[in-house]
C-alpha positions in Angstrom: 20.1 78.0 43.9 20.2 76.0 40.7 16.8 74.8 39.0 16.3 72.4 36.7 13.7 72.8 34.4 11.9 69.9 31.7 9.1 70.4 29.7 8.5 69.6 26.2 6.2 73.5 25.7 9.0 74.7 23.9 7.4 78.5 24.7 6.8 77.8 28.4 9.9 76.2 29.5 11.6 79.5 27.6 9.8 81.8 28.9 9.1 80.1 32.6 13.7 79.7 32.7 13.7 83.4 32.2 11.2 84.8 35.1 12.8 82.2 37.5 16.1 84.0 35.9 14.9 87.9 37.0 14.1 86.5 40.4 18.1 85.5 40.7 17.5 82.0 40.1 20.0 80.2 38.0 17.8 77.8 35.6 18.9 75.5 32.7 16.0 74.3 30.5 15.6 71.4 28.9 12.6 70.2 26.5 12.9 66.1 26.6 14.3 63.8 29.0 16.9 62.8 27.3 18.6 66.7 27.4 17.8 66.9 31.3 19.6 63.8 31.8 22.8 65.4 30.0 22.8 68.8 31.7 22.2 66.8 35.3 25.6 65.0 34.3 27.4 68.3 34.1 25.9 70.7 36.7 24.5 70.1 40.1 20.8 71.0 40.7 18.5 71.9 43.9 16.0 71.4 42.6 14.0 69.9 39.4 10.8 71.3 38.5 9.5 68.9 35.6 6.3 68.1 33.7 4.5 65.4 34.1 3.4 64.5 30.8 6.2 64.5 27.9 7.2 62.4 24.9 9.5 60.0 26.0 10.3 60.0 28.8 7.5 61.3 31.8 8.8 63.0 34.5 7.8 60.4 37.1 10.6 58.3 35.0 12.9 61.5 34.9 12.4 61.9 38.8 13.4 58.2 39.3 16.6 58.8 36.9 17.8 62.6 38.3 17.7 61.0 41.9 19.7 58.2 40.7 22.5 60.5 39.5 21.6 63.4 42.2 19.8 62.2 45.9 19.8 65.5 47.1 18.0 66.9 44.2 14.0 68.1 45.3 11.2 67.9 42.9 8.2 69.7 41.9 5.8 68.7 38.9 4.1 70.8 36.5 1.2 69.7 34.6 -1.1 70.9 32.0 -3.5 68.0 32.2 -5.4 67.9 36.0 -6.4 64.5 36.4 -7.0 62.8 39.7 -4.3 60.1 39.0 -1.6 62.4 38.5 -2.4 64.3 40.7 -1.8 61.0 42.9 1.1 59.9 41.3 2.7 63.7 41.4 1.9 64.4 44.8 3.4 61.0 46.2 6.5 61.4 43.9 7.3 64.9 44.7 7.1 67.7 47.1 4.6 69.9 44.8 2.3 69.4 42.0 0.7 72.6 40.4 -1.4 72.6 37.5 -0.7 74.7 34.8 -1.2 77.7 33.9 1.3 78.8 36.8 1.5 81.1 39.1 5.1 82.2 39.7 4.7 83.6 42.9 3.0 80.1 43.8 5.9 78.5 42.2 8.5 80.7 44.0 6.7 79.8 47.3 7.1 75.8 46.7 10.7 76.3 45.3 11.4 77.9 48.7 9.2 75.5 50.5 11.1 72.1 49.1 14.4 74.0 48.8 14.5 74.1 52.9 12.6 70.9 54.0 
């Protein structure tokens, strides 16, 4: 399974790409829009677990741009910011919307979940 993952945490996105890695799933990272966009050209994804809130561009815009390129791809969105209209906007856009600070076996659990729907 390959996993794309976008947020602009620089520390999280590291460090969240390598436990998804020790659990023998291959992740690329990417901290802006822009990036994800670039490595979406050159690999195929799954799935893209992205966070809501980023300079830029937000990952309700990324969604609509990965699917463009990749319809297959699923989605889950990460947030650090808990309000009722994301969680609106996340939860009509994508299979998943967890709040962060995350728990990976919750977010192993929806990977798996939206990786078989």
């Amino acid at each position: 399974m390959r996993v794309l993952l976008v947020d602009d945490e620089v520390e999280f996105v590291a460090t969240l790409a390598e436990r998804l890695s020790f659990r023998n799933i291959e992740v690329d990272y990417a901290t802006k829009g822009a990036d994800a966009l670039v490595l979406a050209k050159k690999k195929v994804y799954d799935l893209a677990i992205l966070d809501m809130k980023m300079p830029g561009i937000s990952g309700i815009e990324l969604k609509g741009l990965l699917e463009k390129q990749s319809p297959t791809m699923k989605f889950i969105f990460l947030t650090g910011h808990g309000s009722e209209d994301d969680y609106k906007a996340g939860t009509s856009e994508a299979c998943c919307y967890l709040i962060k600070p995350i728990n990976i076996d919750i977010l192993l659990a929806k990977i798996k979940q939206a990786t078989e729907e």
